[in-house]
GUZAKOL-949783 format. One record per atom (N, C-alpha, C): residue in three letters; chain; atom name; x, y, z. Coordinates in Angstrom, 2 decimals. Layout:
GUZAKOL-949783
+-------+------+---------+---------+---------+---------+
: vexti : fiti : drenvex :       u :       v :       w :
+-------+------+---------+---------+---------+---------+
:   ALA :    A :      CA :       X :       Y :       Z :
...
+-------+------+---------+---------+---------+---------+
***
This chain:
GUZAKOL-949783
+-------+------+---------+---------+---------+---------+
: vexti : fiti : drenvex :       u :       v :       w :
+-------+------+---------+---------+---------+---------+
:   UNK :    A :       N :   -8.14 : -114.56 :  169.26 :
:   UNK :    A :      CA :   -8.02 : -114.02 :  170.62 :
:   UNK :    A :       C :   -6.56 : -113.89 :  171.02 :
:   UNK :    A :       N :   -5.81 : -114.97 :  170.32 :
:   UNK :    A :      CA :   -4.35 : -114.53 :  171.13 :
:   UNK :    A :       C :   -3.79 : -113.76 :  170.36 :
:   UNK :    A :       N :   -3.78 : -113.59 :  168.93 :
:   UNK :    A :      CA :   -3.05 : -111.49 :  168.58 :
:   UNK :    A :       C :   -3.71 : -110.88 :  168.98 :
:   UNK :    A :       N :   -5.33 : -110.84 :  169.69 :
:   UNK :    A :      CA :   -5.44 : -109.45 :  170.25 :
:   UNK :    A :       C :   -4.94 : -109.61 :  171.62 :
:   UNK :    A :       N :   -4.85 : -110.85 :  171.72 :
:   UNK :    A :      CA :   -3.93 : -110.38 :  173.68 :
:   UNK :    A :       C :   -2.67 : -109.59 :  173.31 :
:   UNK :    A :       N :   -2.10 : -110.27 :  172.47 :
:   UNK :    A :      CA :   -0.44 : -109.32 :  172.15 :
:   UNK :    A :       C :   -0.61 : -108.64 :  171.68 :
:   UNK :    A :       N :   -1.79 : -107.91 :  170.83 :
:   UNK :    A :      CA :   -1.58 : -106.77 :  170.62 :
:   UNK :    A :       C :   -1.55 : -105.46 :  172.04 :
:   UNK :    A :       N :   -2.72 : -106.41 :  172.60 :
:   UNK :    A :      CA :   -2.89 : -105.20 :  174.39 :
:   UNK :    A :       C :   -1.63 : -105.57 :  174.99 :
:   UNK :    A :       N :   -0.61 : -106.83 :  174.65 :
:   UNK :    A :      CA :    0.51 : -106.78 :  175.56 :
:   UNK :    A :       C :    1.42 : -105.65 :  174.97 :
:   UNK :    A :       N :    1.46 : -105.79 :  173.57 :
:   UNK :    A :      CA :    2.53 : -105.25 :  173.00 :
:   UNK :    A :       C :    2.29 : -103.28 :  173.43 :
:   UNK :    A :       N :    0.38 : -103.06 :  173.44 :
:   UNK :    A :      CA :    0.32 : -101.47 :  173.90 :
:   UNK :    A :       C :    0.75 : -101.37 :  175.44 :
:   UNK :    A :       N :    0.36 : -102.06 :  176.33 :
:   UNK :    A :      CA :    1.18 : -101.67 :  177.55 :
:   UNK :    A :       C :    2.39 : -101.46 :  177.37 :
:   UNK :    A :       N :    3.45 : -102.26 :  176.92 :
:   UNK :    A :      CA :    4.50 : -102.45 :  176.83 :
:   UNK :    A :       C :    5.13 : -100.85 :  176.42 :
:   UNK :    A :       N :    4.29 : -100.25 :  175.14 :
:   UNK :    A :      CA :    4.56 :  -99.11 :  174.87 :
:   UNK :    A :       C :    4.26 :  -97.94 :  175.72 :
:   UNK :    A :       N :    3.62 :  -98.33 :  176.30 :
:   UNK :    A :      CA :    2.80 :  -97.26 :  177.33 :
:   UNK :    A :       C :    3.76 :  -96.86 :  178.64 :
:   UNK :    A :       N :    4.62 :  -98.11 :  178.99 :
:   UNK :    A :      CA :    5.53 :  -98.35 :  180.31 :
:   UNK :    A :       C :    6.91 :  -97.70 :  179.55 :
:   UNK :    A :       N :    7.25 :  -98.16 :  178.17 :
:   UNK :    A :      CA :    8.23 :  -97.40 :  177.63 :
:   UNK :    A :       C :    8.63 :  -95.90 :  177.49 :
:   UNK :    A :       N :    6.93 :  -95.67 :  176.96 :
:   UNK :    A :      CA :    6.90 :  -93.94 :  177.25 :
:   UNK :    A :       C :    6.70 :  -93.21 :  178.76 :
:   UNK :    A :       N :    6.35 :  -93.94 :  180.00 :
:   UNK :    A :      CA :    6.80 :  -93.43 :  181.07 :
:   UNK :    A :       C :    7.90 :  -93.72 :  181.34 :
:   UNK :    A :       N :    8.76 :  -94.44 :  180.77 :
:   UNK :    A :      CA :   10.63 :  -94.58 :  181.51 :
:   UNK :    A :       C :   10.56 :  -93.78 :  180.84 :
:   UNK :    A :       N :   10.35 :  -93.25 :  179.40 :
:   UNK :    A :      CA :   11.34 :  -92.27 :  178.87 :
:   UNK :    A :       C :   11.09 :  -90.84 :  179.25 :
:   UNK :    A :       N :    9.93 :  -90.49 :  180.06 :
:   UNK :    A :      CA :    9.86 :  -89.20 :  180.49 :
:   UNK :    A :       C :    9.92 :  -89.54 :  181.94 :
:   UNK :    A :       N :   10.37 :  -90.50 :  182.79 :
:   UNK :    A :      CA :   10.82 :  -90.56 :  184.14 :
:   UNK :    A :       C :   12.38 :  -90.31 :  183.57 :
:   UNK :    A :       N :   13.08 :  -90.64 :  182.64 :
:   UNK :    A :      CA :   14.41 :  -90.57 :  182.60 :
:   UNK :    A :       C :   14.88 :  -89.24 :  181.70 :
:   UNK :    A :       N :   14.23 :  -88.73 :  180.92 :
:   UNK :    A :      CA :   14.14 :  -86.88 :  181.52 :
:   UNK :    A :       C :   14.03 :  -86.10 :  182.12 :
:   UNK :    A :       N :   12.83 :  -86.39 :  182.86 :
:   UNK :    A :      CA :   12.88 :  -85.88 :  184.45 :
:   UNK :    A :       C :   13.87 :  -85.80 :  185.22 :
:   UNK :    A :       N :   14.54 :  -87.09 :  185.09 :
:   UNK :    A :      CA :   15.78 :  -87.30 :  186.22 :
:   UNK :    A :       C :   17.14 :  -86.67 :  185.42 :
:   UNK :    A :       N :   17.57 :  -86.81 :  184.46 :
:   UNK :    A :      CA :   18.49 :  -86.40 :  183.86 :
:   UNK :    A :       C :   18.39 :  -84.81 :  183.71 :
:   UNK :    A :       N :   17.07 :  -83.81 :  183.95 :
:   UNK :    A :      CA :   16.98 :  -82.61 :  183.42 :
:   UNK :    A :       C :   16.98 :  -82.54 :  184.92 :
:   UNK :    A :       N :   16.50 :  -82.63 :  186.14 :
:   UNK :    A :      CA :   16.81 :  -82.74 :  187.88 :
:   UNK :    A :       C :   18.80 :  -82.68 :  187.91 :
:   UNK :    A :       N :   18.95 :  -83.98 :  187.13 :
:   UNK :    A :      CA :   20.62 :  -83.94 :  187.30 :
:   UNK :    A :       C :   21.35 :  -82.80 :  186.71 :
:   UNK :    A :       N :   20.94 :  -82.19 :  185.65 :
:   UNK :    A :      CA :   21.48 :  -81.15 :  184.74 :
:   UNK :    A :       C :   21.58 :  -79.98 :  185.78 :
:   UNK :    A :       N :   20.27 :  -79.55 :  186.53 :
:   UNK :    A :      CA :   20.40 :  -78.37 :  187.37 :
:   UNK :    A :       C :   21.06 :  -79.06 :  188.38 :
:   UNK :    A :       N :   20.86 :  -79.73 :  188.90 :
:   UNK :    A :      CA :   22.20 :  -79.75 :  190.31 :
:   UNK :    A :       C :   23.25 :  -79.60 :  190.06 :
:   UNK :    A :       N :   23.59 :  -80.44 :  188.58 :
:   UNK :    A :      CA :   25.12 :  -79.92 :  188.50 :
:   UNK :    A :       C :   25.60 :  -78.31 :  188.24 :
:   UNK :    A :       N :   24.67 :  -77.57 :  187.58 :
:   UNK :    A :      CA :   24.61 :  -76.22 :  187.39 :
:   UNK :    A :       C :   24.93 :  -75.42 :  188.97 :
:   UNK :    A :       N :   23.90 :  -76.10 :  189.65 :
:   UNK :    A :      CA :   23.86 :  -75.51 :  191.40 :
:   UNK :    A :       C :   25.14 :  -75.55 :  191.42 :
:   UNK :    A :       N :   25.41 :  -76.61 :  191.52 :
:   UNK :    A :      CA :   26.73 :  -77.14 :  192.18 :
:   UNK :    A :       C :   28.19 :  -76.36 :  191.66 :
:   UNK :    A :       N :   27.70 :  -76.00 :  190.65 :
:   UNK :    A :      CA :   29.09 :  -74.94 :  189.65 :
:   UNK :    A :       C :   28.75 :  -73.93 :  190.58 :
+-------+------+---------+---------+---------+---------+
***
């Protein structure tokens, strides 16, 4: 029972990783056009 808890810890874990990494595209591809605006 406790590797399958870490295994479900270790998939959240991945799951929260892959939403930072497309919240921090989002924001960086948001920052890319403002700076474009801004030229």
């Amino acid at each position: 029972m406790v590797v399958a808890q870490a295994g479900d810890v270790g998939m959240l874990g991945a799951r929260q990783r892959r939403r930072a990494s497309r919240r921090a595209q989002l924001f960086s591809g948001l920052a890319g056009l403002e700076a474009e605006a801004l030229r």
